[in-house]
C-alpha positions in Angstrom: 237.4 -19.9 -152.5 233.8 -19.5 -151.0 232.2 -21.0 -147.9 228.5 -22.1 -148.1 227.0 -22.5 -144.9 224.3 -25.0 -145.1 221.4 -24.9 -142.7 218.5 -27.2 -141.9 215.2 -26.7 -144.1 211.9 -26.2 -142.2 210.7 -29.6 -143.6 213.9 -31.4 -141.9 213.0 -29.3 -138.6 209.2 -30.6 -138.8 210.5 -34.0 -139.5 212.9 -33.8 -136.2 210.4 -32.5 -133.8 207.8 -35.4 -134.7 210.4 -37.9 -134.6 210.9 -36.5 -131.0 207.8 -36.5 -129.5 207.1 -39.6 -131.2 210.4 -40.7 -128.9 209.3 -38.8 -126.0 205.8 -40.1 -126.1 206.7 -43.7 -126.3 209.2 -43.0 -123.2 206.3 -41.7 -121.1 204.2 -45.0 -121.9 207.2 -47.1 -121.2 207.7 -45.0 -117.5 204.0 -45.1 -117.0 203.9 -49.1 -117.4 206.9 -49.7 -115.2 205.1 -47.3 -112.9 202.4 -49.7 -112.2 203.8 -52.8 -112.2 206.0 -51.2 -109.5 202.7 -49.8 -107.7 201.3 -53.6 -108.3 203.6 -55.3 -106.6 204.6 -52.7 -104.0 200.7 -53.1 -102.9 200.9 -57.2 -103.4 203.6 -57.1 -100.8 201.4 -55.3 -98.5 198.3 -57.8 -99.0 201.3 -60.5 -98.4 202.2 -59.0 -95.2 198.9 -58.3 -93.8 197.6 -62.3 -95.2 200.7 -63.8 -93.3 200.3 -62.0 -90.1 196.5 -62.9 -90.1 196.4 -66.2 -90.8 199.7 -66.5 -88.1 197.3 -65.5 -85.3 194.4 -67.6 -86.6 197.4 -70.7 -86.4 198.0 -69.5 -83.0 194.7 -68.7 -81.3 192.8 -72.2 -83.1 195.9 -74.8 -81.8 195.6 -73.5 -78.7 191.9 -73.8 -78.3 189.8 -75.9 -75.9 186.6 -77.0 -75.2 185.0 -74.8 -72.3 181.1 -75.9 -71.5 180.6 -71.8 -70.6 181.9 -71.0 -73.9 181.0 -73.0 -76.6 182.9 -72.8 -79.9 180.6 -70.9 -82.2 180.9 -70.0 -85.8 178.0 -67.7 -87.4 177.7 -65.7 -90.4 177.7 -61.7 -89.6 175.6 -58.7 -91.5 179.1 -57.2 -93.7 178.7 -60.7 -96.3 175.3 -60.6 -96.8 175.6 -60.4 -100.2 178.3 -62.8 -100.8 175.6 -65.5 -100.3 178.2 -67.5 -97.8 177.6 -71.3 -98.7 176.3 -74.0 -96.2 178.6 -74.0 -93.0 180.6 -71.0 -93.8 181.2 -68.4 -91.4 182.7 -64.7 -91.0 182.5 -64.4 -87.0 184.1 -66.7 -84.5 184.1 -67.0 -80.9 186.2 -69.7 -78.8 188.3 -70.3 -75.7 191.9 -70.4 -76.5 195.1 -70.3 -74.2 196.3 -67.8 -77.7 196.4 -65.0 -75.0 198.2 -62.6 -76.5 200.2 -60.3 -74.1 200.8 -56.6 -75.4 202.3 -55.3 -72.5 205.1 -57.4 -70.9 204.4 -56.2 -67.2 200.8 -57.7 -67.4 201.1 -61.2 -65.5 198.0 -63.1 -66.9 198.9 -65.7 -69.0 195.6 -67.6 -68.7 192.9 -68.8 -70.9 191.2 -66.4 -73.1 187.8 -65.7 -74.5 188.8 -65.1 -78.6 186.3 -63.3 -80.7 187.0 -62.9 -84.7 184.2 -60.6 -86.4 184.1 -59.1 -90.0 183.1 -55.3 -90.5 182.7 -53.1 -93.7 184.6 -50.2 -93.6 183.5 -46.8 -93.1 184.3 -45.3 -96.5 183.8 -48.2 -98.8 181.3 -51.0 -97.7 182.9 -53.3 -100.4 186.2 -53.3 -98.4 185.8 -55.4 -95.6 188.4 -55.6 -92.6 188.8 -58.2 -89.8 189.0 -57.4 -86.1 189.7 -59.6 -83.4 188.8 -59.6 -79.7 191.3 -61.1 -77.0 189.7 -61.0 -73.3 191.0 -63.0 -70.2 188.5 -65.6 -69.7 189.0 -65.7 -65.7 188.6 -62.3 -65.3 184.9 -60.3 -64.7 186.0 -58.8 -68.2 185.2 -61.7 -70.1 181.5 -61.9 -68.9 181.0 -57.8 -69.5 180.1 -57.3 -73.3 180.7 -53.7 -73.3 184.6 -55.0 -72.7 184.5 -57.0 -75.0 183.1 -55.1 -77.7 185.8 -52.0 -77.1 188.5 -54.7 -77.4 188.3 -55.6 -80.7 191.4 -54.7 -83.1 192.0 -54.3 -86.7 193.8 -57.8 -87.8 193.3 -57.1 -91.7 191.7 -54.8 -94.2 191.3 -54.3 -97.3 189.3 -57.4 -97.9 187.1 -58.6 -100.3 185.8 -61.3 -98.7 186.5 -63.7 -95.1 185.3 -67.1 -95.0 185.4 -69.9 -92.1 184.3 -73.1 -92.1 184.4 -75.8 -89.2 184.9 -79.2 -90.1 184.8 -83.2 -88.3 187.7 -85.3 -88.7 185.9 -87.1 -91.9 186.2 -83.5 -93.5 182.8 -82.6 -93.5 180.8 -79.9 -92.1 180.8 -79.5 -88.5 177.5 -78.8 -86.8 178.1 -78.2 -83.5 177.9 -74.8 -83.0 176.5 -75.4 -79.2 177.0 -77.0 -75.9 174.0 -79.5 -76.3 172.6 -81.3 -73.0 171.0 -84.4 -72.2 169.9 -86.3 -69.3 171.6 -83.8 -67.2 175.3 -84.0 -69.0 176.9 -81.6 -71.2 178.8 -82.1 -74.4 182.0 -80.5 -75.1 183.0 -80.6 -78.1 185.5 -78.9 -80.6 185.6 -79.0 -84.7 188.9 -81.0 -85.8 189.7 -77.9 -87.8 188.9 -74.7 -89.4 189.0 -74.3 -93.4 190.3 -70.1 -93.3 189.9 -68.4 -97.2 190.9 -65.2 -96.9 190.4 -63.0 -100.1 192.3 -59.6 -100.3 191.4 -56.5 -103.1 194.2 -55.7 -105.4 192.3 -52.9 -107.3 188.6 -52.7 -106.8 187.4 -50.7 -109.4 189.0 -53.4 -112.2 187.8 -56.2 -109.5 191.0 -58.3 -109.2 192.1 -59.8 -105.6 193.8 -62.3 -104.4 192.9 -64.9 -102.3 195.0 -67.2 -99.5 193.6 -70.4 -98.0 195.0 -72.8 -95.3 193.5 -75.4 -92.9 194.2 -75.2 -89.0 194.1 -78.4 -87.3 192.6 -78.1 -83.7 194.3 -80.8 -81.7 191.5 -80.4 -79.0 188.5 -81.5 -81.4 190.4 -84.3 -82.3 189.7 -85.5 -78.7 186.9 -87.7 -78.8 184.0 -85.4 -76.8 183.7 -86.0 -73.3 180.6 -85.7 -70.9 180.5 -83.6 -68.2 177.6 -82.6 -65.4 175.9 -79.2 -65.8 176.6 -76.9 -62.9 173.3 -77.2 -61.8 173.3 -80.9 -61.9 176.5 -81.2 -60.0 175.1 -79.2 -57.3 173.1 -81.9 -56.1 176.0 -84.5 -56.0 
Protein backbone atom coordinates (compact mmCIF):
# COMPACT_ATOMS: atom_id res chain seq x y z
CA UNK A 1 0.00 0.00 0.00
CA UNK A 2 1.39 3.53 -1.02
CA UNK A 3 1.37 6.77 0.88
CA UNK A 4 0.77 10.06 -1.07
CA UNK A 5 1.72 13.05 0.71
CA UNK A 6 -0.29 15.83 -0.43
CA UNK A 7 0.99 19.34 -0.17
CA UNK A 8 -0.45 22.86 -0.64
CA UNK A 9 -0.36 24.27 -4.40
CA UNK A 10 1.19 27.74 -4.86
CA UNK A 11 -2.29 29.09 -5.82
CA UNK A 12 -3.70 27.92 -2.29
CA UNK A 13 -0.45 29.63 -0.67
CA UNK A 14 -1.26 32.99 -2.70
CA UNK A 15 -4.73 32.65 -1.68
CA UNK A 16 -3.75 32.23 2.23
CA UNK A 17 -1.33 35.08 2.43
CA UNK A 18 -3.96 37.61 0.91
CA UNK A 19 -6.56 36.31 3.10
CA UNK A 20 -4.05 37.26 5.88
CA UNK A 21 -3.09 40.55 5.32
CA UNK A 22 -6.45 41.22 4.28
CA UNK A 23 -7.03 39.97 8.20
CA UNK A 24 -4.12 41.72 9.50
CA UNK A 25 -4.91 44.96 7.66
CA UNK A 26 -8.44 45.16 8.86
CA UNK A 27 -6.98 44.51 12.60
CA UNK A 28 -4.63 47.43 12.33
CA UNK A 29 -7.67 49.79 11.27
CA UNK A 30 -9.74 48.36 13.96
CA UNK A 31 -6.49 49.07 16.75
CA UNK A 32 -5.96 52.37 15.00
CA UNK A 33 -9.72 53.54 15.63
CA UNK A 34 -9.92 52.36 19.18
CA UNK A 35 -6.65 54.20 19.48
CA UNK A 36 -8.21 57.44 19.02
CA UNK A 37 -11.25 57.24 20.54
CA UNK A 38 -9.09 56.28 23.54
CA UNK A 39 -6.74 59.50 22.79
CA UNK A 40 -10.27 61.50 22.35
CA UNK A 41 -11.52 60.96 25.48
CA UNK A 42 -8.27 60.65 27.38
CA UNK A 43 -7.77 64.45 26.19
CA UNK A 44 -11.76 65.38 26.89
CA UNK A 45 -11.06 64.38 30.46
CA UNK A 46 -8.25 66.77 30.60
CA UNK A 47 -10.35 69.78 29.04
CA UNK A 48 -13.02 68.51 31.88
CA UNK A 49 -10.55 68.89 34.50
CA UNK A 50 -8.93 72.03 33.63
CA UNK A 51 -13.03 73.66 32.68
CA UNK A 52 -14.13 72.48 36.32
CA UNK A 53 -11.24 73.84 38.23
CA UNK A 54 -11.54 77.22 36.27
CA UNK A 55 -14.87 77.95 36.38
CA UNK A 56 -14.61 76.66 40.48
CA UNK A 57 -12.28 79.71 41.13
CA UNK A 58 -14.38 82.11 38.96
CA UNK A 59 -17.50 80.70 41.50
CA UNK A 60 -15.28 81.53 44.26
CA UNK A 61 -13.51 84.80 43.58
CA UNK A 62 -17.12 86.47 41.88
CA UNK A 63 -19.38 85.45 45.26
CA UNK A 64 -17.05 86.82 47.23
CA UNK A 65 -16.76 90.15 45.51
CA UNK A 66 -17.54 93.67 46.73
CA UNK A 67 -17.81 96.96 45.74
CA UNK A 68 -14.61 98.98 46.63
CA UNK A 69 -14.80 102.88 45.27
CA UNK A 70 -10.60 102.50 44.79
CA UNK A 71 -11.23 99.52 42.66
CA UNK A 72 -14.00 99.60 40.58
CA UNK A 73 -15.25 96.40 38.97
CA UNK A 74 -14.00 96.46 35.35
CA UNK A 75 -14.51 94.19 32.52
CA UNK A 76 -12.66 95.06 29.07
CA UNK A 77 -11.84 93.23 26.09
CA UNK A 78 -7.91 92.39 25.70
CA UNK A 79 -5.59 92.26 22.31
CA UNK A 80 -5.39 87.89 22.22
CA UNK A 81 -9.58 87.98 20.82
CA UNK A 82 -9.22 90.47 18.43
CA UNK A 83 -10.28 88.44 15.84
CA UNK A 84 -13.11 86.72 17.50
CA UNK A 85 -15.07 90.01 16.99
CA UNK A 86 -16.28 89.69 20.90
CA UNK A 87 -20.09 90.98 20.74
CA UNK A 88 -21.46 94.13 22.60
CA UNK A 89 -20.57 93.76 26.44
CA UNK A 90 -18.36 90.81 26.19
CA UNK A 91 -15.19 90.78 27.86
CA UNK A 92 -11.85 88.57 28.13
CA UNK A 93 -10.09 90.59 31.16
CA UNK A 94 -11.47 91.29 34.58
CA UNK A 95 -10.39 93.13 37.45
CA UNK A 96 -12.37 93.26 40.99
CA UNK A 97 -12.10 93.21 44.70
CA UNK A 98 -12.95 90.00 46.18
CA UNK A 99 -12.43 88.44 49.76
CA UNK A 100 -11.49 84.95 47.10
CA UNK A 101 -7.94 85.35 48.65
CA UNK A 102 -6.52 82.36 47.87
CA UNK A 103 -3.80 81.21 50.36
CA UNK A 104 -0.90 79.00 48.76
CA UNK A 105 1.12 78.76 51.63
CA UNK A 106 -0.62 77.93 55.00
CA UNK A 107 2.02 80.00 57.24
CA UNK A 108 0.98 83.22 55.41
CA UNK A 109 -1.59 85.04 57.88
CA UNK A 110 -3.46 87.49 55.49
CA UNK A 111 -6.76 86.43 54.94
CA UNK A 112 -7.96 89.93 53.74
CA UNK A 113 -9.56 91.35 50.77
CA UNK A 114 -7.91 90.95 47.56
CA UNK A 115 -7.36 92.84 44.35
CA UNK A 116 -8.40 89.78 41.47
CA UNK A 117 -7.23 90.28 37.96
CA UNK A 118 -8.42 87.58 35.11
CA UNK A 119 -6.58 88.31 31.70
CA UNK A 120 -6.43 86.17 28.45
CA UNK A 121 -3.00 85.60 26.53
CA UNK A 122 -2.09 83.67 23.26
CA UNK A 123 0.38 81.30 23.74
CA UNK A 124 3.79 81.41 22.70
CA UNK A 125 3.90 78.62 20.12
CA UNK A 126 0.43 78.77 18.73
CA UNK A 127 -1.42 82.20 18.87
CA UNK A 128 -4.75 80.23 18.16
CA UNK A 129 -4.44 78.61 21.63
CA UNK A 130 -5.34 80.94 24.08
CA UNK A 131 -4.75 80.36 27.95
CA UNK A 132 -6.19 82.13 31.02
CA UNK A 133 -4.09 83.61 33.86
CA UNK A 134 -5.19 85.04 36.94
CA UNK A 135 -3.70 87.56 39.31
CA UNK A 136 -4.49 87.34 43.27
CA UNK A 137 -2.77 90.42 45.20
CA UNK A 138 -3.64 91.51 48.86
CA UNK A 139 -5.59 94.63 48.47
CA UNK A 140 -4.32 96.20 51.91
CA UNK A 141 -0.96 95.65 51.25
CA UNK A 142 1.59 98.38 49.11
CA UNK A 143 1.58 95.20 46.63
CA UNK A 144 -1.75 95.90 45.38
CA UNK A 145 -1.00 99.51 44.26
CA UNK A 146 2.63 98.43 42.59
CA UNK A 147 1.84 97.10 38.89
CA UNK A 148 5.07 95.46 38.41
CA UNK A 149 3.59 93.02 41.36
CA UNK A 150 0.89 92.54 40.00
CA UNK A 151 1.86 91.82 36.65
CA UNK A 152 4.58 89.02 37.92
CA UNK A 153 1.61 87.45 39.82
CA UNK A 154 -0.40 86.30 37.29
CA UNK A 155 -0.81 82.27 36.98
CA UNK A 156 -1.82 79.90 34.41
CA UNK A 157 -5.70 79.00 35.38
CA UNK A 158 -6.35 77.25 31.83
CA UNK A 159 -5.02 76.65 28.39
CA UNK A 160 -5.56 75.24 25.64
CA UNK A 161 -8.39 77.52 24.74
CA UNK A 162 -10.17 78.53 21.87
CA UNK A 163 -11.89 81.21 22.96
CA UNK A 164 -12.88 83.15 26.83
CA UNK A 165 -15.85 85.23 26.99
CA UNK A 166 -17.33 87.44 30.04
CA UNK A 167 -20.17 89.26 30.19
CA UNK A 168 -21.56 91.51 33.14
CA UNK A 169 -25.11 91.64 33.55
CA UNK A 170 -28.15 93.87 35.80
CA UNK A 171 -30.64 91.96 37.64
CA UNK A 172 -33.21 92.46 34.52
CA UNK A 173 -30.47 90.28 32.55
CA UNK A 174 -29.21 92.75 30.49
CA UNK A 175 -25.95 94.26 29.81
CA UNK A 176 -24.32 95.90 32.53
CA UNK A 177 -22.59 99.21 31.80
CA UNK A 178 -20.97 100.16 34.64
CA UNK A 179 -17.61 99.50 34.10
CA UNK A 180 -16.52 102.70 36.47
CA UNK A 181 -16.84 104.43 39.73
CA UNK A 182 -18.97 107.45 38.29
CA UNK A 183 -19.23 110.74 40.52
CA UNK A 184 -21.63 113.41 41.09
CA UNK A 185 -22.14 116.32 43.10
CA UNK A 186 -19.31 115.15 45.17
CA UNK A 187 -20.66 111.37 45.85
CA UNK A 188 -19.36 108.23 44.49
CA UNK A 189 -21.22 105.28 43.17
CA UNK A 190 -20.43 101.78 44.01
CA UNK A 191 -21.80 99.50 42.24
CA UNK A 192 -21.41 95.78 41.31
CA UNK A 193 -23.03 93.74 38.14
CA UNK A 194 -25.73 91.09 39.57
CA UNK A 195 -23.68 88.47 37.78
CA UNK A 196 -21.22 87.35 35.26
CA UNK A 197 -22.32 85.17 32.04
CA UNK A 198 -18.61 82.88 31.92
CA UNK A 199 -18.43 80.80 28.24
CA UNK A 200 -15.41 79.11 28.30
CA UNK A 201 -14.55 77.28 24.88
CA UNK A 202 -11.72 74.59 25.07
CA UNK A 203 -9.81 73.04 21.62
CA UNK A 204 -10.22 69.34 21.21
CA UNK A 205 -8.11 69.12 17.96
CA UNK A 206 -7.28 72.35 16.20
CA UNK A 207 -6.20 71.40 12.96
CA UNK A 208 -9.91 69.57 12.32
CA UNK A 209 -11.41 72.72 14.43
CA UNK A 210 -13.58 70.87 16.96
CA UNK A 211 -13.78 72.22 20.79
CA UNK A 212 -15.88 72.18 23.29
CA UNK A 213 -17.44 74.76 25.10
CA UNK A 214 -18.75 75.11 29.02
CA UNK A 215 -21.02 78.01 30.16
CA UNK A 216 -22.40 78.87 33.62
CA UNK A 217 -23.73 82.08 35.31
CA UNK A 218 -22.21 83.42 38.66
CA UNK A 219 -24.49 85.30 40.71
CA UNK A 220 -22.72 88.23 42.68
CA UNK A 221 -24.68 88.65 45.85
CA UNK A 222 -22.99 92.15 46.35
CA UNK A 223 -24.56 93.68 42.98
CA UNK A 224 -27.70 92.63 43.97
CA UNK A 225 -27.37 95.26 46.71
CA UNK A 226 -29.06 98.16 45.58
CA UNK A 227 -25.89 100.86 45.04
CA UNK A 228 -25.13 102.99 47.73
CA UNK A 229 -23.54 106.61 47.85
CA UNK A 230 -20.60 107.33 49.36
CA UNK A 231 -18.28 110.84 49.67
CA UNK A 232 -15.04 110.97 47.66
CA UNK A 233 -11.95 111.07 49.80
CA UNK A 234 -11.50 114.43 48.83
CA UNK A 235 -14.95 115.49 49.64
CA UNK A 236 -14.88 113.89 53.00
CA UNK A 237 -11.84 115.76 53.92
CA UNK A 238 -13.66 118.82 54.34
CA UNK A 239 -16.38 117.29 56.69
Amino acid sequence: MTLHNKGFTLVELLLATALLALVMSMLATALGASRRVVDSLREQDGVEQQAQTALHRLHEDLAAAFAEPTLPFSATQGKAQRGLHLEEGQADNLIFASMGHLVFMPQEQYQGPALIAYRVEAEADDPRRLKLLRSDVPLLLAQASDADFVEKSFLLLADGLRAVQFKAVDERGETWRYWAVSSANGMVEVALPAALQIRLDFWLDVDSGRSQVYETAVLMPAGLIRTWPQRMAAGAAGN
